[in-house]
PDB file as gemmi writes it, atoms N, CA and C in Angstrom:
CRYST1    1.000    1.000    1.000  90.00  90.00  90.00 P 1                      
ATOM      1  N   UNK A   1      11.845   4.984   8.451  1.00  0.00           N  
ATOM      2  CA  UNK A   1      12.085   4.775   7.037  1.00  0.00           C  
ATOM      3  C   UNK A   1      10.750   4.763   6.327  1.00  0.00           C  
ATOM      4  N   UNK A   2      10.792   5.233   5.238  1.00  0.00           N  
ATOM      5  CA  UNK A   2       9.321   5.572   4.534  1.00  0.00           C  
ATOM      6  C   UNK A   2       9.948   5.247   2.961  1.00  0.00           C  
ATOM      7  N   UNK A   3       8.918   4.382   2.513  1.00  0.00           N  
ATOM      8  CA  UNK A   3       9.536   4.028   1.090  1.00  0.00           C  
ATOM      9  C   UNK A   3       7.822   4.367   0.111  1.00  0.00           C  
ATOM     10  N   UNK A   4       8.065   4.307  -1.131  1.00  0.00           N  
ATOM     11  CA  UNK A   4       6.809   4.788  -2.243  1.00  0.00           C  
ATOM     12  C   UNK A   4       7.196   4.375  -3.645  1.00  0.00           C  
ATOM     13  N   UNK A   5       6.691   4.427  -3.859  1.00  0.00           N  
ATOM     14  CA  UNK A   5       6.541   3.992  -5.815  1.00  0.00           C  
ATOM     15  C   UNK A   5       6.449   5.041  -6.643  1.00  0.00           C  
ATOM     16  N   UNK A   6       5.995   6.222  -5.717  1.00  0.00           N  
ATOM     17  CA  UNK A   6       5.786   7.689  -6.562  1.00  0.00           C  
ATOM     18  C   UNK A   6       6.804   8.817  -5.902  1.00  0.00           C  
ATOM     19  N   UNK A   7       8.076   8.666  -6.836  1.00  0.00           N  
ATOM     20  CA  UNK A   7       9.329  10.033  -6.794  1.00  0.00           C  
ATOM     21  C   UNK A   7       8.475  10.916  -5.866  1.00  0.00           C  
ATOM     22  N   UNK A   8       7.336  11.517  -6.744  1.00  0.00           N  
ATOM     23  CA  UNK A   8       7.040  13.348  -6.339  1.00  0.00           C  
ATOM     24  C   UNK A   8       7.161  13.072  -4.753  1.00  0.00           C  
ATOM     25  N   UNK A   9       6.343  12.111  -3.999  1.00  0.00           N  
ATOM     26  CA  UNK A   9       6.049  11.964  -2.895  1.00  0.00           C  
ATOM     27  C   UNK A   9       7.260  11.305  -1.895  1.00  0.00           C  
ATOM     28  N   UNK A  10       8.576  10.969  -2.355  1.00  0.00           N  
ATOM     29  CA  UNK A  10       9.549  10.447  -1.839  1.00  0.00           C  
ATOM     30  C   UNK A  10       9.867  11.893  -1.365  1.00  0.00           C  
ATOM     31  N   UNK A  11      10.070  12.806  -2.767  1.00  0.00           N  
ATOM     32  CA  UNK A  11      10.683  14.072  -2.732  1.00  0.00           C  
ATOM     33  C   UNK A  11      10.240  15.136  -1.301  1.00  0.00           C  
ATOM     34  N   UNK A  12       9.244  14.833  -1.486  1.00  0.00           N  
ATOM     35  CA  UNK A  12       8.396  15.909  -0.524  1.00  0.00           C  
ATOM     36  C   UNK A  12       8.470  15.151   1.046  1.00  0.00           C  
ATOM     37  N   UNK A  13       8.578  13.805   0.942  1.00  0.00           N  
ATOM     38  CA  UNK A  13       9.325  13.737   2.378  1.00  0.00           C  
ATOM     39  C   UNK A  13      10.378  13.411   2.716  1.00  0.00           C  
ATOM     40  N   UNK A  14      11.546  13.380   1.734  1.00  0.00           N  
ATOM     41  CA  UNK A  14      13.256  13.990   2.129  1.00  0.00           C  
ATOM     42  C   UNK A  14      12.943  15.850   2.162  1.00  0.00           C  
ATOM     43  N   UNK A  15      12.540  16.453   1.642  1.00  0.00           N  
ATOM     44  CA  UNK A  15      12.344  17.764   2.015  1.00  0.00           C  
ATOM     45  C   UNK A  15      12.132  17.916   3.364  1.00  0.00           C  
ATOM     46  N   UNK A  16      10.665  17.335   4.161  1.00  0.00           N  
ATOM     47  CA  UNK A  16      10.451  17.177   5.479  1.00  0.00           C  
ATOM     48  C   UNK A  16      11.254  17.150   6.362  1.00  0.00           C  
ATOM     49  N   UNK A  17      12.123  16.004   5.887  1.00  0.00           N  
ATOM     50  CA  UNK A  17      13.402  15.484   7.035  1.00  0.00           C  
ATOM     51  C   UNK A  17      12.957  14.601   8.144  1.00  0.00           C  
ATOM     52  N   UNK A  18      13.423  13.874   8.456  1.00  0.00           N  
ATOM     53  CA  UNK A  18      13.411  13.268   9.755  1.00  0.00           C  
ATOM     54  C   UNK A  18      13.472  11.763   9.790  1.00  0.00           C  
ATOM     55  N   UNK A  19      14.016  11.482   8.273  1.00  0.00           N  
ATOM     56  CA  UNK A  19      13.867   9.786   7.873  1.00  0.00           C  
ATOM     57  C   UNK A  19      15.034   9.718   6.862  1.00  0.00           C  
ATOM     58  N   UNK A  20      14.655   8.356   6.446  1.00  0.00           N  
ATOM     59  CA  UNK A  20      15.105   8.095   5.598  1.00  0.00           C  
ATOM     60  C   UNK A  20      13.963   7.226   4.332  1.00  0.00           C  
ATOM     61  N   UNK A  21      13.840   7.747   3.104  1.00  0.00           N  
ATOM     62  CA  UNK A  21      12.740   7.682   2.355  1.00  0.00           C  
ATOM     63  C   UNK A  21      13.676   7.046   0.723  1.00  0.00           C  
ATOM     64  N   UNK A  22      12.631   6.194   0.254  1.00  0.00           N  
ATOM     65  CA  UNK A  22      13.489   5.577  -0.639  1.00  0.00           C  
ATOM     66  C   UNK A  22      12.240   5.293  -1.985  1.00  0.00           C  
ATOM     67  N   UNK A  23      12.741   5.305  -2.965  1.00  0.00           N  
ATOM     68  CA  UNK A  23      11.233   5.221  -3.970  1.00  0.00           C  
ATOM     69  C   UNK A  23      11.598   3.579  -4.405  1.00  0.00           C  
ATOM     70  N   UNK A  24      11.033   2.547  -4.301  1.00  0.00           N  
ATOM     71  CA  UNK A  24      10.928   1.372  -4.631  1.00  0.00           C  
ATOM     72  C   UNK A  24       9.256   0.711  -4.811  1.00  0.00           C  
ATOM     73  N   UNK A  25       9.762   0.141  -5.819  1.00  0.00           N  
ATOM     74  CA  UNK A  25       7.733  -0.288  -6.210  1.00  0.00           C  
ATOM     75  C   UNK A  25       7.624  -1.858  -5.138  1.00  0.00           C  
ATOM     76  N   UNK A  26       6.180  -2.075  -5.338  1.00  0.00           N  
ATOM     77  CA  UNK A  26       5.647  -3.726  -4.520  1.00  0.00           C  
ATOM     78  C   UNK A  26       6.644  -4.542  -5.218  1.00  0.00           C  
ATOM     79  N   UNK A  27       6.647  -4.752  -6.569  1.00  0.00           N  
ATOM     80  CA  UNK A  27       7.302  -5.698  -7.320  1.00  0.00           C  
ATOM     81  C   UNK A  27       9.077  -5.895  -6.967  1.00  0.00           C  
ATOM     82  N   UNK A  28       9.706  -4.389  -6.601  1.00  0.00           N  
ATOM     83  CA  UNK A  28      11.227  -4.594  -6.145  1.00  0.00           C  
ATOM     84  C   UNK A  28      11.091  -5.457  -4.436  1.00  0.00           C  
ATOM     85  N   UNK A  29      10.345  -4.606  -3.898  1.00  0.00           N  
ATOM     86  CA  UNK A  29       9.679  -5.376  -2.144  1.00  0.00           C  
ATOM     87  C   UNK A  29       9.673  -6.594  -2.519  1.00  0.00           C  
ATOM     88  N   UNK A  30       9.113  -7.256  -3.211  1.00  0.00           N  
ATOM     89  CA  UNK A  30       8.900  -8.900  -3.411  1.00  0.00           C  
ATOM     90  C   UNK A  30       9.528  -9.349  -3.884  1.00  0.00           C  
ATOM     91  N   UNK A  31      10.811  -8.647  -4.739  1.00  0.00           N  
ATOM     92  CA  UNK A  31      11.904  -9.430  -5.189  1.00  0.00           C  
ATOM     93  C   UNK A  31      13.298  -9.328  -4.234  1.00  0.00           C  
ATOM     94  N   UNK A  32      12.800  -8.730  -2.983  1.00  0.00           N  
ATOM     95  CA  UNK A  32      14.113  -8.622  -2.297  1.00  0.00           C  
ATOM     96  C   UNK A  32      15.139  -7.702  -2.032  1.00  0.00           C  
ATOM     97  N   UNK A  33      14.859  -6.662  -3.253  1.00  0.00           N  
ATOM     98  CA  UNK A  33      15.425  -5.314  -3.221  1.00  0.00           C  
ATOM     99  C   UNK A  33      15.356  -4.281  -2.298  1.00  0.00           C  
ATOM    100  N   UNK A  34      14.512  -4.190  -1.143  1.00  0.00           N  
ATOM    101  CA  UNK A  34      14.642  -3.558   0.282  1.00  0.00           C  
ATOM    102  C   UNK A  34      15.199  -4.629   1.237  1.00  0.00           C  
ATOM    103  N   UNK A  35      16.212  -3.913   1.331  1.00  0.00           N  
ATOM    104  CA  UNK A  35      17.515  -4.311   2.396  1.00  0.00           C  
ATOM    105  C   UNK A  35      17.451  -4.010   3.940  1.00  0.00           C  
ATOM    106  N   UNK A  36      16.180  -4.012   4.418  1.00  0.00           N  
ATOM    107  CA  UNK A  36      16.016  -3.620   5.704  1.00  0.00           C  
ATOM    108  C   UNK A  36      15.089  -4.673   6.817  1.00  0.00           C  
ATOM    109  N   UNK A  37      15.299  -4.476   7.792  1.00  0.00           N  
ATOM    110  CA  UNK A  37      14.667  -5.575   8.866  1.00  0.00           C  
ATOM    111  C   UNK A  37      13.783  -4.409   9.955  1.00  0.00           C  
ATOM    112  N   UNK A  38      12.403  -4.777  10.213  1.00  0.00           N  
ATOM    113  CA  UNK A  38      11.955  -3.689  11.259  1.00  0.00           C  
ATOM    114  C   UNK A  38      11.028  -4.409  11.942  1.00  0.00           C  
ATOM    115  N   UNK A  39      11.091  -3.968  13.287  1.00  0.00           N  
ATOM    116  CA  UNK A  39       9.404  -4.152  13.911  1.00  0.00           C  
ATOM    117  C   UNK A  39       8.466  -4.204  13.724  1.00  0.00           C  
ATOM    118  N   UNK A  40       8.036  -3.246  13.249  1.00  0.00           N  
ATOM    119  CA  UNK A  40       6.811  -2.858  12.938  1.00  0.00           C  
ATOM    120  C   UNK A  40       6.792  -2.679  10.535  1.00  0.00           C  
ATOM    121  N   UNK A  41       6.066  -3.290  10.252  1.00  0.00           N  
ATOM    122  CA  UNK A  41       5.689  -2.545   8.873  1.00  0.00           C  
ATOM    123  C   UNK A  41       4.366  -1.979   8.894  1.00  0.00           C  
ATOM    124  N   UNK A  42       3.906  -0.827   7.879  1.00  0.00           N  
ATOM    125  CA  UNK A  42       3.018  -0.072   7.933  1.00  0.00           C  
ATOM    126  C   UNK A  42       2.652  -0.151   6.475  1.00  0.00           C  
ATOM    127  N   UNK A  43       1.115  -0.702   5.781  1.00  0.00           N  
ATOM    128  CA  UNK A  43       1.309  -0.618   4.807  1.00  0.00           C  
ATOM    129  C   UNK A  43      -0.286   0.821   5.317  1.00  0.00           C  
ATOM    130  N   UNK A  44      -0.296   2.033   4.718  1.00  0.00           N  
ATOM    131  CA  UNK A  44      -1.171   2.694   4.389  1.00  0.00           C  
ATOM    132  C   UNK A  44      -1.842   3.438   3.251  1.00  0.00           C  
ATOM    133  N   UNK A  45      -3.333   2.912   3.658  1.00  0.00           N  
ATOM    134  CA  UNK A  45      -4.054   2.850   1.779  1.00  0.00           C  
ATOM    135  C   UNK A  45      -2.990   2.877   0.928  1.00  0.00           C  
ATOM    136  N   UNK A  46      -2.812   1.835   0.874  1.00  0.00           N  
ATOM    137  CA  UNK A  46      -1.433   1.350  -0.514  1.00  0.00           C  
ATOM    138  C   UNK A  46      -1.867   0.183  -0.907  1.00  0.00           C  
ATOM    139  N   UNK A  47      -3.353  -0.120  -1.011  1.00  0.00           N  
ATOM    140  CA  UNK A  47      -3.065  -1.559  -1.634  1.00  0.00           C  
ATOM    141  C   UNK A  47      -3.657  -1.548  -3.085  1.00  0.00           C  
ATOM    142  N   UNK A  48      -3.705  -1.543  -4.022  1.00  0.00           N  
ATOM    143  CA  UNK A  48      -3.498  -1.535  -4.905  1.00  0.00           C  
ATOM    144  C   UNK A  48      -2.773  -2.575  -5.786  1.00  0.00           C  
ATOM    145  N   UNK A  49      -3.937  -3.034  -6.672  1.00  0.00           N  
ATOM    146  CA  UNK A  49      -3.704  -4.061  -7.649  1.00  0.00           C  
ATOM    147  C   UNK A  49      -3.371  -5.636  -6.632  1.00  0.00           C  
ATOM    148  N   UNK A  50      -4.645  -6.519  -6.939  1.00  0.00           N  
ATOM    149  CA  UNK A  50      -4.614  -7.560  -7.039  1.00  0.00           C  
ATOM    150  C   UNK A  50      -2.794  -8.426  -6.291  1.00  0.00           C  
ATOM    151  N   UNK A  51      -2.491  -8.595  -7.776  1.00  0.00           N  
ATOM    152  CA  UNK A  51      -1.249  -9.526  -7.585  1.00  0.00           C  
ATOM    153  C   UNK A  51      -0.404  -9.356  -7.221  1.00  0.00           C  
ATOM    154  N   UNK A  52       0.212  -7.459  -7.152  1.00  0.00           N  
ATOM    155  CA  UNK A  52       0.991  -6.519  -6.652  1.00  0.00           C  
ATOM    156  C   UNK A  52       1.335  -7.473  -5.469  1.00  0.00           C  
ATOM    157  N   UNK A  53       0.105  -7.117  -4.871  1.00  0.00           N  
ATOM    158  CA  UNK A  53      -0.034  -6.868  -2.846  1.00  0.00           C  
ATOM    159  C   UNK A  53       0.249  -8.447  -2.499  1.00  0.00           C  
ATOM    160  N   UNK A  54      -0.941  -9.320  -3.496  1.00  0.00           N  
ATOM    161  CA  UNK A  54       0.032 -10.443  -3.164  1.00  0.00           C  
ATOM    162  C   UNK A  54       0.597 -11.080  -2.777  1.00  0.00           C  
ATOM    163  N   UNK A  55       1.951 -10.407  -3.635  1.00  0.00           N  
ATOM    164  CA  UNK A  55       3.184 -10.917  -4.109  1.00  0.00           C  
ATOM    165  C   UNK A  55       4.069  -9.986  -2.982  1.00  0.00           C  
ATOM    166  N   UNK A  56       3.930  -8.754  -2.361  1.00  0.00           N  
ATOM    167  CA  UNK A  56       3.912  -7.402  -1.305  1.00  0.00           C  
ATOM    168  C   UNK A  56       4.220  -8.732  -0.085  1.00  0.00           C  
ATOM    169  N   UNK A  57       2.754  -8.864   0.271  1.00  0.00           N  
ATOM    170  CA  UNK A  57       2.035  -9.678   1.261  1.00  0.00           C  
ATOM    171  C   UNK A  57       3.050 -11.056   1.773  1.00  0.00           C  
ATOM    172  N   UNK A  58       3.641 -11.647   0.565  1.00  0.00           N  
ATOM    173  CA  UNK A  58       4.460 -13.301   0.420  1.00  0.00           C  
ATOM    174  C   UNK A  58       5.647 -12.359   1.325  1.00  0.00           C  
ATOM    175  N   UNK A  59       6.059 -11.634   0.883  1.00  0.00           N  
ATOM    176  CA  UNK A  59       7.451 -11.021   1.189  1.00  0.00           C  
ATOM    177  C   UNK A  59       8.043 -10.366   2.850  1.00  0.00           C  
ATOM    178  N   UNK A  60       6.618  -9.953   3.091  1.00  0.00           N  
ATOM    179  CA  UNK A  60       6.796  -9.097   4.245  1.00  0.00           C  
ATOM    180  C   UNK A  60       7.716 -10.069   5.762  1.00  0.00           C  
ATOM    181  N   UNK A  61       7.140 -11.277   6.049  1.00  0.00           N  
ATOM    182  CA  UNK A  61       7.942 -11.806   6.808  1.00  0.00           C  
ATOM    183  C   UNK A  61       9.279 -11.345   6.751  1.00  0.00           C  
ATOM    184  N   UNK A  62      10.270 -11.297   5.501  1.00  0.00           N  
ATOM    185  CA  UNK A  62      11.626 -11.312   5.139  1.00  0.00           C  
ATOM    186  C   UNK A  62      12.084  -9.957   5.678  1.00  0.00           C  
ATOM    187  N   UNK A  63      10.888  -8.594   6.135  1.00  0.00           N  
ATOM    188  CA  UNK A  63      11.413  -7.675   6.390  1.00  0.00           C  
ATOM    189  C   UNK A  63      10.801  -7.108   7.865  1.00  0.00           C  
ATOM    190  N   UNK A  64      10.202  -7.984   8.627  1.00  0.00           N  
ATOM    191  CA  UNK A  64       9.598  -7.844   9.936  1.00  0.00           C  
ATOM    192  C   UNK A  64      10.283  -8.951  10.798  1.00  0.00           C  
ATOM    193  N   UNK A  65      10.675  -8.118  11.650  1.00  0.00           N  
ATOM    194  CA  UNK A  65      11.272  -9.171  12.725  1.00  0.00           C  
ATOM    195  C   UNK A  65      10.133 -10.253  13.286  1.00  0.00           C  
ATOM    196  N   UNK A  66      11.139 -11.015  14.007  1.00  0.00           N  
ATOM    197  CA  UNK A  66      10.218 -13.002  13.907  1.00  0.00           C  
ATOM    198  C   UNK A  66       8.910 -12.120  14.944  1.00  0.00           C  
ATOM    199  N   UNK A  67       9.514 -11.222  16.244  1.00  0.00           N  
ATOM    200  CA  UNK A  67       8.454 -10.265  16.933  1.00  0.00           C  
ATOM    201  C   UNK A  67       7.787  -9.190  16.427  1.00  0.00           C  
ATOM    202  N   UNK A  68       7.551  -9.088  15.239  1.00  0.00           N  
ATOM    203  CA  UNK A  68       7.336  -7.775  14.624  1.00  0.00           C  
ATOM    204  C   UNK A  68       6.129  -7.662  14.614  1.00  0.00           C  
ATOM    205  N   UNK A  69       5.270  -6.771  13.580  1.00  0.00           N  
ATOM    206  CA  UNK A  69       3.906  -6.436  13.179  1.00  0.00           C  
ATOM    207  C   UNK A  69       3.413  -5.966  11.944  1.00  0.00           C  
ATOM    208  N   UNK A  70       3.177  -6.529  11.091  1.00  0.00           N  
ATOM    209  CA  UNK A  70       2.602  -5.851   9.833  1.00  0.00           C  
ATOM    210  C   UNK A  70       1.277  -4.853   9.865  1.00  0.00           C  
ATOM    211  N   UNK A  71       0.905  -3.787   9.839  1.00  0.00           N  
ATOM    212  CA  UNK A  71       0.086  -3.407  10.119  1.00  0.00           C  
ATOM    213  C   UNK A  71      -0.786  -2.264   8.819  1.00  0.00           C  
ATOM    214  N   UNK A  72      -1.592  -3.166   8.021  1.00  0.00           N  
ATOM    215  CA  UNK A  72      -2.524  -2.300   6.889  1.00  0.00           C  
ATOM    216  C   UNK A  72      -3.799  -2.146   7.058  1.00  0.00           C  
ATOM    217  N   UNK A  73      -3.317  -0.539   6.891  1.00  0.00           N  
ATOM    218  CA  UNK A  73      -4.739   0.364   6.952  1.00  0.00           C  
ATOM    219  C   UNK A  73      -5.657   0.554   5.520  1.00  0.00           C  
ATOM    220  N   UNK A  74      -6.987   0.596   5.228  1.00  0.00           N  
ATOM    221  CA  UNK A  74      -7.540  -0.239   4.066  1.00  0.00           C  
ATOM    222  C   UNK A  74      -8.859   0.568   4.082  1.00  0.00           C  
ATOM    223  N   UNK A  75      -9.130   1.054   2.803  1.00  0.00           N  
ATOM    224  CA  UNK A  75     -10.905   1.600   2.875  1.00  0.00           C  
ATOM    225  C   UNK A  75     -11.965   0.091   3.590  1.00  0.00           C  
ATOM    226  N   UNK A  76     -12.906   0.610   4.720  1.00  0.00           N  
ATOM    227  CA  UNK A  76     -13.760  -0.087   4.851  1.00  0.00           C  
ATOM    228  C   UNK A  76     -14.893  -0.270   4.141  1.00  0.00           C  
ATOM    229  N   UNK A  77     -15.366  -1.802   3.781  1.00  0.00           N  
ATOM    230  CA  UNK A  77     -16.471  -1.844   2.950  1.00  0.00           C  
ATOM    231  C   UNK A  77     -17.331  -0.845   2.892  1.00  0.00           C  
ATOM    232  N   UNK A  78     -18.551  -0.493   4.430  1.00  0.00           N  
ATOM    233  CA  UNK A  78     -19.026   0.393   4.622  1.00  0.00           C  
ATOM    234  C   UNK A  78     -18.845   1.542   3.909  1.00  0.00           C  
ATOM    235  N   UNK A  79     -17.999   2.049   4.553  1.00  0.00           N  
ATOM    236  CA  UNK A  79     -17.824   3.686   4.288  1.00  0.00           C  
ATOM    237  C   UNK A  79     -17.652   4.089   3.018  1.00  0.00           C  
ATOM    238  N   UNK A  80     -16.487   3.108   2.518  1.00  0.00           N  
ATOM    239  CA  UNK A  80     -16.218   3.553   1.453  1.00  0.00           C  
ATOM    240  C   UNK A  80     -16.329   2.861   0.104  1.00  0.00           C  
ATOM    241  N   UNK A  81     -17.094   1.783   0.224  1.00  0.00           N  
ATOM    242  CA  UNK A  81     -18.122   0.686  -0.669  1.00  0.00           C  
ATOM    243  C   UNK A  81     -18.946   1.062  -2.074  1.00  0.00           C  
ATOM    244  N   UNK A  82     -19.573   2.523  -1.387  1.00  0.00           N  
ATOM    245  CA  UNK A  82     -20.013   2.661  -2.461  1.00  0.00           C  
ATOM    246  C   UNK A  82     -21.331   1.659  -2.560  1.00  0.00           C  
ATOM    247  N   UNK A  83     -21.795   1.244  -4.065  1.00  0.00           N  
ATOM    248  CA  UNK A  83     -23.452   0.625  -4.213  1.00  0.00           C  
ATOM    249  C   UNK A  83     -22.499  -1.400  -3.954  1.00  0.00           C  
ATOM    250  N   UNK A  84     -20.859  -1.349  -3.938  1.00  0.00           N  
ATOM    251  CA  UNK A  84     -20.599  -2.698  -3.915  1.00  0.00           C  
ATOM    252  C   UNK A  84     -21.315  -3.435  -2.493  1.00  0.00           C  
ATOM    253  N   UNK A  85     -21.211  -4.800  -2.487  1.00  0.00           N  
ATOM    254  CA  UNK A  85     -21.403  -5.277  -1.620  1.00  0.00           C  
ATOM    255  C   UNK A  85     -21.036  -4.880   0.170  1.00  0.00           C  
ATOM    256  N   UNK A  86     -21.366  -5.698   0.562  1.00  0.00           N  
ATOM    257  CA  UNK A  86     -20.814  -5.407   2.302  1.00  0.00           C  
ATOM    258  C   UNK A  86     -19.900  -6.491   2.538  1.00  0.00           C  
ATOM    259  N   UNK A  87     -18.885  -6.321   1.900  1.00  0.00           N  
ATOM    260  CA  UNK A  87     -17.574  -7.618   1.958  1.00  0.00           C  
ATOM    261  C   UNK A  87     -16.595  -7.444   1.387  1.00  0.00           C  
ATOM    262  N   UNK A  88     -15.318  -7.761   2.463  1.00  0.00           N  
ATOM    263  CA  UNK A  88     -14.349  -8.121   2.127  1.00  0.00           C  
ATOM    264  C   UNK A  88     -14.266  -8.208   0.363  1.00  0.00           C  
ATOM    265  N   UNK A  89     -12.554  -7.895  -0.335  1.00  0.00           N  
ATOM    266  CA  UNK A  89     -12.170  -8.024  -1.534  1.00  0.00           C  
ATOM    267  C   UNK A  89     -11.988  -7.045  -2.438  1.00  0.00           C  
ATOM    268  N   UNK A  90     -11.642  -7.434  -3.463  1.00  0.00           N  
ATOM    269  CA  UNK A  90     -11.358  -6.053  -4.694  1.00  0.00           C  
ATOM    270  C   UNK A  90     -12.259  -5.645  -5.564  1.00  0.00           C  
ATOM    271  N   UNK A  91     -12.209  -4.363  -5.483  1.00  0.00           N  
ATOM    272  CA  UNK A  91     -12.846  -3.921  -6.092  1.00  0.00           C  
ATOM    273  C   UNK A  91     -12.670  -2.917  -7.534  1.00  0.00           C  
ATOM    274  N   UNK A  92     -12.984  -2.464  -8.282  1.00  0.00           N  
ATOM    275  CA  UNK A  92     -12.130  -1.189  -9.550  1.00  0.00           C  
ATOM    276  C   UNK A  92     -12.131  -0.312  -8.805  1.00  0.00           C  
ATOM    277  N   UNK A  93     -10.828   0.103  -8.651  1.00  0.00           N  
ATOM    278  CA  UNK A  93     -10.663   1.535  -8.639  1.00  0.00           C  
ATOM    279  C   UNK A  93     -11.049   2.671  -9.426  1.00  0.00           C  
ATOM    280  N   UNK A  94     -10.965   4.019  -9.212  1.00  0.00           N  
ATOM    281  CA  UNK A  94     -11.870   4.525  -9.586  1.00  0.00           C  
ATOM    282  C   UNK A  94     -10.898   6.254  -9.601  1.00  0.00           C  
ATOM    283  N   UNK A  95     -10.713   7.331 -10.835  1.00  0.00           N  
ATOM    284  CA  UNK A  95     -10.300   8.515 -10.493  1.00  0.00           C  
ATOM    285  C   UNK A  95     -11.297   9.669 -10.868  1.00  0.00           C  
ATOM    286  N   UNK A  96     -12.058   9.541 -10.912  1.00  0.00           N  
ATOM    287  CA  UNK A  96     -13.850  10.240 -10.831  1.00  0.00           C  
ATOM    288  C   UNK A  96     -13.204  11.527 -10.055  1.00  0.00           C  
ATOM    289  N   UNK A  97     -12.987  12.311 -10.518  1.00  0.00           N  
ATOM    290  CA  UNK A  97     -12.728  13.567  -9.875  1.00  0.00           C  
ATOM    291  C   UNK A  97     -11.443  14.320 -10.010  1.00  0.00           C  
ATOM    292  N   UNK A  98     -10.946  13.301 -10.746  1.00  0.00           N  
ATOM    293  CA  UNK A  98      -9.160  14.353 -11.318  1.00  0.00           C  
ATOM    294  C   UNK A  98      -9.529  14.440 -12.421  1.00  0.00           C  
ATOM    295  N   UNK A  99      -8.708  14.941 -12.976  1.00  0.00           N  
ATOM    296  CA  UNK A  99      -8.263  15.659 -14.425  1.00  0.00           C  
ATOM    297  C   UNK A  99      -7.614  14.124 -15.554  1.00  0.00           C  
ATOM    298  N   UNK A 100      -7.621  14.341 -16.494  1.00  0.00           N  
ATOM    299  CA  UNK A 100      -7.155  13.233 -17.342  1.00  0.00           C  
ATOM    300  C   UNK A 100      -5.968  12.974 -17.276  1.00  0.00           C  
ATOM    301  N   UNK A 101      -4.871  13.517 -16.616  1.00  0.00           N  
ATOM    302  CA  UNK A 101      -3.970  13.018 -16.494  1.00  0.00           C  
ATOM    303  C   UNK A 101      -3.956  12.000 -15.497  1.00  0.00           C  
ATOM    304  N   UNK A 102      -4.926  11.114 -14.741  1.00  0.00           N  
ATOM    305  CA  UNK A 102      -5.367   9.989 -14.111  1.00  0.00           C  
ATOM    306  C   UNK A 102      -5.911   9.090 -14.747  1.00  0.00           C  
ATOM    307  N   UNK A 103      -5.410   8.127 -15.145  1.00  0.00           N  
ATOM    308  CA  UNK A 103      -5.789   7.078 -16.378  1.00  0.00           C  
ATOM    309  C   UNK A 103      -5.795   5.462 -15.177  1.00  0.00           C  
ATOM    310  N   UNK A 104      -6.310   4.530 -15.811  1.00  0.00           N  
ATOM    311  CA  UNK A 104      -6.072   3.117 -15.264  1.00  0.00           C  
ATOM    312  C   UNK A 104      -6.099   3.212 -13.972  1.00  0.00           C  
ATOM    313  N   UNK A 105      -7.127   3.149 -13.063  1.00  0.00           N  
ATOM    314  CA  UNK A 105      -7.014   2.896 -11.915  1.00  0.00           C  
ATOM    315  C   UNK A 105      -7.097   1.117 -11.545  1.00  0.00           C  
ATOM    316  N   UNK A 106      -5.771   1.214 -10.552  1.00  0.00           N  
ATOM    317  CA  UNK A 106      -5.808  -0.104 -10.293  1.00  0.00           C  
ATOM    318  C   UNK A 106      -6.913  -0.606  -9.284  1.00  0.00           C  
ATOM    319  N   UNK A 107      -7.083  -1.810  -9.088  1.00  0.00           N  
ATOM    320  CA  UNK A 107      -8.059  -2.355  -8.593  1.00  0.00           C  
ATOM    321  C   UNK A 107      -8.037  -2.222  -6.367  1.00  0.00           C  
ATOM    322  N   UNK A 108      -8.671  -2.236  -6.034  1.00  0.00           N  
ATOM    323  CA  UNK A 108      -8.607  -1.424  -4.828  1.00  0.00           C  
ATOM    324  C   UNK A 108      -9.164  -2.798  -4.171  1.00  0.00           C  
ATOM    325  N   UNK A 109      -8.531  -2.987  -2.658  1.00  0.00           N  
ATOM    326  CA  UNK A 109      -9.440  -3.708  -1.345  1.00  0.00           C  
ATOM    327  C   UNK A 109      -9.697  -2.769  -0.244  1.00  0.00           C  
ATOM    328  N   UNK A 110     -11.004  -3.685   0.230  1.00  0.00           N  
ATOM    329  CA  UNK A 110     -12.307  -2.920   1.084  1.00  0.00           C  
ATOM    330  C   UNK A 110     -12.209  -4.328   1.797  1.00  0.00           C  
ATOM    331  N   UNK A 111     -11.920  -3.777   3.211  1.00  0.00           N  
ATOM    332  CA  UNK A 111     -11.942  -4.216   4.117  1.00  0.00           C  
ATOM    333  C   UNK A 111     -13.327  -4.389   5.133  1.00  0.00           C  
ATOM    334  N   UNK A 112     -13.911  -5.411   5.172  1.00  0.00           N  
ATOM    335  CA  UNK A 112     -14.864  -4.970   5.840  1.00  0.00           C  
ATOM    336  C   UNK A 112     -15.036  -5.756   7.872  1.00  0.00           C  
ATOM    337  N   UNK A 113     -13.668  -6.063   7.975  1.00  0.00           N  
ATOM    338  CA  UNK A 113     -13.388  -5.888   9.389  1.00  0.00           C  
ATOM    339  C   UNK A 113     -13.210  -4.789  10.340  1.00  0.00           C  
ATOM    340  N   UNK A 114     -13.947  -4.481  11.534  1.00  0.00           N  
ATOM    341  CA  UNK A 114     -13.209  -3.508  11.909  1.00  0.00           C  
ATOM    342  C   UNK A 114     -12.065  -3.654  13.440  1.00  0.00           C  
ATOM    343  N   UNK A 115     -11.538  -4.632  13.647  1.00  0.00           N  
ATOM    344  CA  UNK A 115     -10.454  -5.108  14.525  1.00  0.00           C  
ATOM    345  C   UNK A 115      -9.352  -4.812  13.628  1.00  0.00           C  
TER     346      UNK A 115                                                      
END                                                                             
C-alpha cells in the first residue's frame, strides 16, 4: 500500500500496478482517516513541515503493529546541509531550481545520524 498527498503521483502509481495507492495528506494520517494496520511503515523524504510530521509521528503507533517498524528515510546533515550546521533539526526548505510554479517551501529535517 502506498499513500501521498500529491494526486499526480498517486496516479502514476495505480498506472504501475501492483498495490494499492491512496492520496491522503499527514493531517487526515493524524486524524485517523487511514484505516489500515501494517508491519512495517515507510516514511520516505516526506518530512516536511514542522507540526505536520509531528502530529504524522503521534499517530503512527495506531497504524504499526505492537511488532512493527516505522522506518524514515531523511536528508543527512552532511550531505545535504548545505552552509547549515552539523545537526540534527529543521531547516527552510528550499525550490532553487524549478520554475515558479514552486512557491512556499515547507520547512525540511536533516538528520544527522547515520544508524
Amino acid at each position: 500500500m502506498g499513500v501521498d498527498a500529491v494526486p499526480a503521483l498517486i496516479e502514476q502509481a495505480q498506472r504501475a500496478g501492483g498495490g494499492n495507492f491512496s492520496v491522503i495528506s499527514y493531517q487526515q494520517i493524524a486524524a485517523a482517516k487511514l484505516k489500515v494496520r501494517a508491519d512495517v511503515a515507510v516514511c520516505n523524504f516526506a518530512l516536511f513541515g514542522k507540526e505536520s510530521v509531528e502530529n504524522l509521528f503521534g499517530s503512527i503507533a495506531s497504524l504499526v503493529s505492537s511488532h512493527g517498524a516505522f522506518i524514515v528515510q531523511t536528508l543527512h546533515a552532511l550531505i545535504a546541509g548545505g552552509d547549515g550546521p552539523y545537526q540534527d533539526g529543521w531547516r527552510a526548505g528550499s525550490w532553487a531550481g524549478f520554475n515558479s510554479d514552486f512557491a512556499d517551501p515547507a520547512l525540511r529535517y536533516f538528520n544527522s545520524r547515520t544508524d
